[in-house]
GUKOLKE-181143 format. One record per residue: residue number from 1; x, y, z of N, C-alpha, C in turn; residue in one letter. Coordinates in steps of 0.2 Angstrom, whole numbers. Example, Ala and Ser with C-alpha at 12.3 -4.5 7.8 and 13.67 -1.06 7.14 Angstrom:
! residues 2
{resi: 1, nc1: 66, nc2: -28, nc3: 39, cac1: 62, cac2: -22, cac3: 39, cc1: 66, cc2: -16, cc3: 39, resn: A}
{resi: 2, nc1: 64, nc2: -11, nc3: 35, cac1: 68, cac2: -5, cac3: 36, cc1: 64, cc2: 0, cc3: 39, resn: S}
//
This chain:
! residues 84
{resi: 1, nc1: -259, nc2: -14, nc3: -145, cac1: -264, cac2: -18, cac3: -141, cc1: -265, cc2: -25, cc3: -144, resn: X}
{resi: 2, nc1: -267, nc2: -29, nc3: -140, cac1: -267, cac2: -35, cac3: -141, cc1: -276, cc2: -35, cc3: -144, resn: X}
{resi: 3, nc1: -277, nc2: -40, nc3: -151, cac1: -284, cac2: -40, cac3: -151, cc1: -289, cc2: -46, cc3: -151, resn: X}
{resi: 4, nc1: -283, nc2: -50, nc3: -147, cac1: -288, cac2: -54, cac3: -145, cc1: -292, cc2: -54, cc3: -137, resn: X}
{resi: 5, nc1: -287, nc2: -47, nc3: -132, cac1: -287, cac2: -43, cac3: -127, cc1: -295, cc2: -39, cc3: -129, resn: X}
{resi: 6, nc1: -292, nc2: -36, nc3: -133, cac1: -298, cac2: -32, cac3: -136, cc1: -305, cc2: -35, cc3: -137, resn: X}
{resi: 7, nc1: -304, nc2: -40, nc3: -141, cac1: -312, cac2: -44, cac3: -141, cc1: -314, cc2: -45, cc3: -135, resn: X}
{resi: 8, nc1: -311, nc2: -48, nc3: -132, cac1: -310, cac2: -51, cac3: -124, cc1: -315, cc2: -46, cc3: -119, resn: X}
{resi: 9, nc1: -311, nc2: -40, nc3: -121, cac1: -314, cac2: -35, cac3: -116, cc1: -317, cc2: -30, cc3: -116, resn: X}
{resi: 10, nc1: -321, nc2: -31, nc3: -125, cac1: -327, cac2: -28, cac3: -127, cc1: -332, cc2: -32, cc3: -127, resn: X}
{resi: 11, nc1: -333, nc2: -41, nc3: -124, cac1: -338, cac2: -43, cac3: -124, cc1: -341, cc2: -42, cc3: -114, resn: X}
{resi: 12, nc1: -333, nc2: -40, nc3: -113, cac1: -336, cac2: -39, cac3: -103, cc1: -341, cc2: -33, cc3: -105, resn: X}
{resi: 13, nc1: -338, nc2: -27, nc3: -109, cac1: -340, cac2: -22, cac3: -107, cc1: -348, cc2: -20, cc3: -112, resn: X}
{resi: 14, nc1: -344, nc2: -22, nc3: -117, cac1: -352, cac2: -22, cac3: -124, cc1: -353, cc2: -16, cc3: -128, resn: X}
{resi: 15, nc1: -349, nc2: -10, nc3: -124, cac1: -350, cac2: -4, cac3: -129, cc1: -342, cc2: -2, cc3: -131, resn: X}
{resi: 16, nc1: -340, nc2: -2, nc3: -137, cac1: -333, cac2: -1, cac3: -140, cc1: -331, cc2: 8, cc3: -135, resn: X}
{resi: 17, nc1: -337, nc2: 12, nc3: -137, cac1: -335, cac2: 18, cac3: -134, cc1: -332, cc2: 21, cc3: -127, resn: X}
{resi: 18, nc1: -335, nc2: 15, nc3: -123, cac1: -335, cac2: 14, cac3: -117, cc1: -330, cc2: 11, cc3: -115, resn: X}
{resi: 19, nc1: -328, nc2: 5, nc3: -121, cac1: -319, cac2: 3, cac3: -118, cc1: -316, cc2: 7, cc3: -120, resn: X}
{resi: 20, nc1: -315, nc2: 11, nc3: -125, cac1: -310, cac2: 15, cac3: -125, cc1: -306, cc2: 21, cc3: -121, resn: X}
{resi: 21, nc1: -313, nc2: 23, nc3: -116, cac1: -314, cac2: 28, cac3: -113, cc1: -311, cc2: 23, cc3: -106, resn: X}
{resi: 22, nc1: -312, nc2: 19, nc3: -105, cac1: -311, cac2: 15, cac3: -99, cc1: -303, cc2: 14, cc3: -99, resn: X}
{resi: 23, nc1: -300, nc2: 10, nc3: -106, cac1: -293, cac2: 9, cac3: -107, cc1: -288, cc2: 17, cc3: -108, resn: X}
{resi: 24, nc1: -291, nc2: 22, nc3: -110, cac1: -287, cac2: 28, cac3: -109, cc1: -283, cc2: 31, cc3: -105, resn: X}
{resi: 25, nc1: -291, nc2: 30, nc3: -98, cac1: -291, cac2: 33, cac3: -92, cc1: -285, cc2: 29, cc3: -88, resn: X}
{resi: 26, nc1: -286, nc2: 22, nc3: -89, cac1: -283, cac2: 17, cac3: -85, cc1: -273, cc2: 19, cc3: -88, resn: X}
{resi: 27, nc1: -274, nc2: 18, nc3: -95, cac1: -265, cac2: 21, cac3: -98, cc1: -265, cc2: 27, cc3: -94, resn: X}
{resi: 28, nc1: -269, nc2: 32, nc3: -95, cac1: -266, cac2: 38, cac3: -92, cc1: -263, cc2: 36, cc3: -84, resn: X}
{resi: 29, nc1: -267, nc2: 33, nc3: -81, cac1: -266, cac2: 30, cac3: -72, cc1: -258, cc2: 29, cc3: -71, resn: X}
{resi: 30, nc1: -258, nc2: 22, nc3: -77, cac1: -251, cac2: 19, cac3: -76, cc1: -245, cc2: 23, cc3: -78, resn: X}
{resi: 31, nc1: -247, nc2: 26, nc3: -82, cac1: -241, cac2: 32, cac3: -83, cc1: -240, cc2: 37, cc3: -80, resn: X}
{resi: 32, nc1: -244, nc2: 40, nc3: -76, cac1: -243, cac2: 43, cac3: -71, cc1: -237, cc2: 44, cc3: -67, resn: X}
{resi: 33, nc1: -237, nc2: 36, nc3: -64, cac1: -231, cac2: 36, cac3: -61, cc1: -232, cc2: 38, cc3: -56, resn: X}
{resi: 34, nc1: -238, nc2: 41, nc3: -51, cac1: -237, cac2: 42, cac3: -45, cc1: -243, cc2: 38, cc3: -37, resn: X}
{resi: 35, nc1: -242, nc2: 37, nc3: -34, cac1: -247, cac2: 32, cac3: -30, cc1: -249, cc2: 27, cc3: -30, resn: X}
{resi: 36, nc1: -253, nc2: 24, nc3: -27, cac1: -254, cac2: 18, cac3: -28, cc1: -261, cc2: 16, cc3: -34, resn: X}
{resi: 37, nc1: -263, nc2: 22, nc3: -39, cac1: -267, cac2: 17, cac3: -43, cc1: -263, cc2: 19, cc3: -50, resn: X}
{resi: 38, nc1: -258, nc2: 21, nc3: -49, cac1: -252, cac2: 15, cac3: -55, cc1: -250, cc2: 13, cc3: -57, resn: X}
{resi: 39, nc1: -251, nc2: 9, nc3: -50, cac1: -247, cac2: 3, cac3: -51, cc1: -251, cc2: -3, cc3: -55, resn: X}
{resi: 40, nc1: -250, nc2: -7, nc3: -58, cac1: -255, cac2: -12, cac3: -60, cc1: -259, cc2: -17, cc3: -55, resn: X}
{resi: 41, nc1: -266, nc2: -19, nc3: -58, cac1: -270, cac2: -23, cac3: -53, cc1: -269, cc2: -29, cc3: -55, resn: X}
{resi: 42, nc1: -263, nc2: -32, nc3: -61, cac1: -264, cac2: -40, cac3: -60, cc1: -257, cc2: -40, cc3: -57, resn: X}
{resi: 43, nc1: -256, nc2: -47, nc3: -57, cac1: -249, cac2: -49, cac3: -53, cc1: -244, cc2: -50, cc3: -58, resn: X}
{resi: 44, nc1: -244, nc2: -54, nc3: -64, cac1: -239, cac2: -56, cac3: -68, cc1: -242, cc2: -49, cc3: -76, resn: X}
{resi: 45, nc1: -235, nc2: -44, nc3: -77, cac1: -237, cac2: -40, cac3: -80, cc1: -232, cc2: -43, cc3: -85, resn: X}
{resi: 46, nc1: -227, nc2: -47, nc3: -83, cac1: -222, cac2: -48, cac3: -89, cc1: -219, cc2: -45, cc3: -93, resn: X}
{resi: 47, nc1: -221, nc2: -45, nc3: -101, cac1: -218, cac2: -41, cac3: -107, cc1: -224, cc2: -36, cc3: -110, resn: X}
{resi: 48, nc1: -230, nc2: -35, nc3: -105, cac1: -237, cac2: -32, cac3: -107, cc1: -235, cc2: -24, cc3: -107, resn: X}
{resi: 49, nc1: -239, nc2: -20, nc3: -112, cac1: -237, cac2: -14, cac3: -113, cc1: -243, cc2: -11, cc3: -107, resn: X}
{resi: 50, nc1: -243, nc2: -4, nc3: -109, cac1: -248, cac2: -3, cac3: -102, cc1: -257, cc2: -3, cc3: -104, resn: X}
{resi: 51, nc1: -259, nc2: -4, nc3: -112, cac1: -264, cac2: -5, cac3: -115, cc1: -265, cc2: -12, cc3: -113, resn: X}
{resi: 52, nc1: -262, nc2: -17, nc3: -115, cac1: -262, cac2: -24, cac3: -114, cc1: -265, cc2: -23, cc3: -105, resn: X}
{resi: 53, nc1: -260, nc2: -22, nc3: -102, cac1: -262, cac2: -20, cac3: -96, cc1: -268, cc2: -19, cc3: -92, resn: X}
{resi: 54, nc1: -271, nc2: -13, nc3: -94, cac1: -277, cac2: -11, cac3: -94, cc1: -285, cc2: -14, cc3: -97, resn: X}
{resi: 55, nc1: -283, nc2: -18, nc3: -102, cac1: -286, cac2: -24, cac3: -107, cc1: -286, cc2: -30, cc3: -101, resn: X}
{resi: 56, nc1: -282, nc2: -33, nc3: -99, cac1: -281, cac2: -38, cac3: -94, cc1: -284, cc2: -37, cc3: -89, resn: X}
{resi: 57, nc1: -285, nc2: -32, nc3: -84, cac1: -288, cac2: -29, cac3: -80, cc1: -295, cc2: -30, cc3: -79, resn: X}
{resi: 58, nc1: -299, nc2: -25, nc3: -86, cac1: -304, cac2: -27, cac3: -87, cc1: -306, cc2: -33, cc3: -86, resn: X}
{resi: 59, nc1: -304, nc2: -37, nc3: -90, cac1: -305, cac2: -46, cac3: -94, cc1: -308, cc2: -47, cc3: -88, resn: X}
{resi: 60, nc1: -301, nc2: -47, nc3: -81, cac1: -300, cac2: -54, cac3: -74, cc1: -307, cc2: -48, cc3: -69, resn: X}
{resi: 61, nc1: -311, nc2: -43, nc3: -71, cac1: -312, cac2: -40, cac3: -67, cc1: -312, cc2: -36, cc3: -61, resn: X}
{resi: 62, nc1: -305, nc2: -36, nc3: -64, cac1: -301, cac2: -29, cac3: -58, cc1: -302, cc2: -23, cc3: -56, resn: X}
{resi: 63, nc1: -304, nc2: -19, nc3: -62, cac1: -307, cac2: -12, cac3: -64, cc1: -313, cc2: -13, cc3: -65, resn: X}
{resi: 64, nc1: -321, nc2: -9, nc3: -63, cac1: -326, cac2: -11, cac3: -62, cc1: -327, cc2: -4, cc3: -67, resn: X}
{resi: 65, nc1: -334, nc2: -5, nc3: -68, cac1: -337, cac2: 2, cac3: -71, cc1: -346, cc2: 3, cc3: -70, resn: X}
{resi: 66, nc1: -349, nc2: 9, nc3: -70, cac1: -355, cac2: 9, cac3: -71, cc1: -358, cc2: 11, cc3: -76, resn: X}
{resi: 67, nc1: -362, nc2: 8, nc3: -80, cac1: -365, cac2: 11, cac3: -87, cc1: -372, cc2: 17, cc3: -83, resn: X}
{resi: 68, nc1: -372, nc2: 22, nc3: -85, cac1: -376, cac2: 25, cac3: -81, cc1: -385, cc2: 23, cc3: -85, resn: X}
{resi: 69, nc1: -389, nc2: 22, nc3: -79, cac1: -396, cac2: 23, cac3: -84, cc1: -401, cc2: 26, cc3: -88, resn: X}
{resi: 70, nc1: -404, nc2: 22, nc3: -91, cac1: -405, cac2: 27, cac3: -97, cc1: -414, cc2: 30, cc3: -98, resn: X}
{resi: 71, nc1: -413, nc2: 35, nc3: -96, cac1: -417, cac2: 38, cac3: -93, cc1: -423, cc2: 40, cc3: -101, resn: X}
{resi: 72, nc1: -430, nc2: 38, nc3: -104, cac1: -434, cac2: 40, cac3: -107, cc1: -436, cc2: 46, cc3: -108, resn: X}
{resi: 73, nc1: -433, nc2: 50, nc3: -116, cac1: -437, cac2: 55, cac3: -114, cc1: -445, cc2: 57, cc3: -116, resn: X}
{resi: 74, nc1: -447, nc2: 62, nc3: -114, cac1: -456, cac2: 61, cac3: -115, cc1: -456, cc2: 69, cc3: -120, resn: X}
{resi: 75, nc1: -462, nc2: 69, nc3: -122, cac1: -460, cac2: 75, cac3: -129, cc1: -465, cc2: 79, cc3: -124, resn: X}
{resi: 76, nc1: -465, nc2: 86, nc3: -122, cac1: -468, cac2: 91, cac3: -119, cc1: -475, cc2: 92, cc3: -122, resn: X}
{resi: 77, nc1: -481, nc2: 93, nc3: -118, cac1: -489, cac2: 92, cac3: -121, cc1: -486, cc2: 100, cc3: -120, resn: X}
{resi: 78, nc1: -494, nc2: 102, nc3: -127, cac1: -494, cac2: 111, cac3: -124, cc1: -500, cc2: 109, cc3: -121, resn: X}
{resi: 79, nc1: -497, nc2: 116, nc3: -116, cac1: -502, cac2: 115, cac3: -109, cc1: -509, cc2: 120, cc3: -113, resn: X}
{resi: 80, nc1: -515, nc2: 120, nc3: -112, cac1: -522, cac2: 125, cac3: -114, cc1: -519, cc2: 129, cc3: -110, resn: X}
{resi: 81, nc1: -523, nc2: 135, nc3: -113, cac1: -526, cac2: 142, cac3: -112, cc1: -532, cc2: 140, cc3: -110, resn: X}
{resi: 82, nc1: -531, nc2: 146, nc3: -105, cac1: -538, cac2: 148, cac3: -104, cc1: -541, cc2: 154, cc3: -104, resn: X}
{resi: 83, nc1: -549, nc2: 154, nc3: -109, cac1: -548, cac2: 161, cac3: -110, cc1: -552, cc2: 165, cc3: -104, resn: X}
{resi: 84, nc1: -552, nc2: 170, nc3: -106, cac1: -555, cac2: 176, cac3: -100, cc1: -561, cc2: 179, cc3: -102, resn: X}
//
């Protein structure tokens, strides 16, 4: 992998975690070998491995992604009794 790809396409994304999980998904695609999201989304792929690939991808905006939101949690009250 290329790491100026990398810088590149952890400042689109923001969370290291989340490119990883992004670029894996996208290698496993391209190696697949089968259909049409195999195939690569830029036009000039050259002498790029399939990591670079998936890195370039991201950078020009071709694969999108949704961070999901982030939901607060609240700490449970204890409910009263009531006596009888």
């Amino acid at each position: 992998m290329n790491s100026e790809l990398t810088k590149k396409a952890l400042e689109k994304v923001g969370n290291p975690n989340v490119l990883i999980n992004l670029i894996s998904r996208r290698v496993r695609q391209l190696n697949s070998g089968g259909g049409a999201l195999s195939r690569p989304l830029i036009a000039d792929v050259g002498n790029m491995g399939v990591a670079d690939i998936a890195l370039t991808e991201i950078i020009e905006d071709k694969m999108g992604f949704e961070m999901p939101a982030l939901v607060e949690l609240v700490r449970p009250t204890a409910k009263k009794k009531k006596r009888s």
